[in-house]
C-alpha positions in Angstrom: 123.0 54.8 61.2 123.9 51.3 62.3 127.1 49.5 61.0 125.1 46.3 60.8 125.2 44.3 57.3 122.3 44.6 55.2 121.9 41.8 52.1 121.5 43.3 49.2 117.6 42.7 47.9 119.3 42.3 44.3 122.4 40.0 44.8 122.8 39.4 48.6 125.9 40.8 49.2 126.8 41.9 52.7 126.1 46.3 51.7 128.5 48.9 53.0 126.4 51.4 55.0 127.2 55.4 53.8 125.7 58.4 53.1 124.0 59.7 49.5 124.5 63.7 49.4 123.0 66.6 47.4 122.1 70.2 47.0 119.1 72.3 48.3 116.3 71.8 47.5 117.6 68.1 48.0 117.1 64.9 46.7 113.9 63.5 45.8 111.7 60.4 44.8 109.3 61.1 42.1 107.8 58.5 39.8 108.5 60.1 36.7 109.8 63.8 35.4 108.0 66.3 35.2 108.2 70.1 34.2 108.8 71.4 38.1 111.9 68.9 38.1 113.4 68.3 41.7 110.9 71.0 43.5 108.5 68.3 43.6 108.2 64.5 44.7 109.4 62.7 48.0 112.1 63.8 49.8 114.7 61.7 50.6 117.6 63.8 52.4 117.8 66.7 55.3 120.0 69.2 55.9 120.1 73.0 54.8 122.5 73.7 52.3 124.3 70.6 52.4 121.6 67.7 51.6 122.4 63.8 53.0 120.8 60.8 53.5 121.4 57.3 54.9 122.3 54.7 52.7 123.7 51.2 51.9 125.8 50.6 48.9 126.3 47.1 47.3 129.8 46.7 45.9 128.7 43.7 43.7 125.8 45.1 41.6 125.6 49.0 42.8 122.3 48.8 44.1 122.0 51.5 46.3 119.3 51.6 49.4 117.6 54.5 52.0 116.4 53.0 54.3 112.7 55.1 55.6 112.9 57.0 58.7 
């Protein structure tokens, strides 16, 4: 992932770039819960074991962004 500052789409403050982590099965994207929980919707991070993902943190309002691959 790049280093370059990305505004935030909330506040546009310069983000901080990082990474969001998780556990198998990973995190996902879903529109709403449901009864299979997190083995369903859109998954957002790789990895086997250890689950990470891409992101951009603003320090101003917390918005948090993954950028698609």
């Amino acid at each position: 992932m790049s280093d370059d500052a990305l505004p935030c789409p909330l506040c546009s403050t310069s983000m901080k770039p990082g990474i969001v982590v998780g556990r198998s099965p990973g995190v996902k994207f879903k529109q709403s819960v449901g009864a299979l929980g997190d083995l369903t919707g859109i998954r957002l991070t790789k990895g086997f074991g250890y689950q990470h993902a891409d992101a951009f943190r603003c320090d101003e309002c917390g918005t948090v962004v993954i950028p698609g691959t």
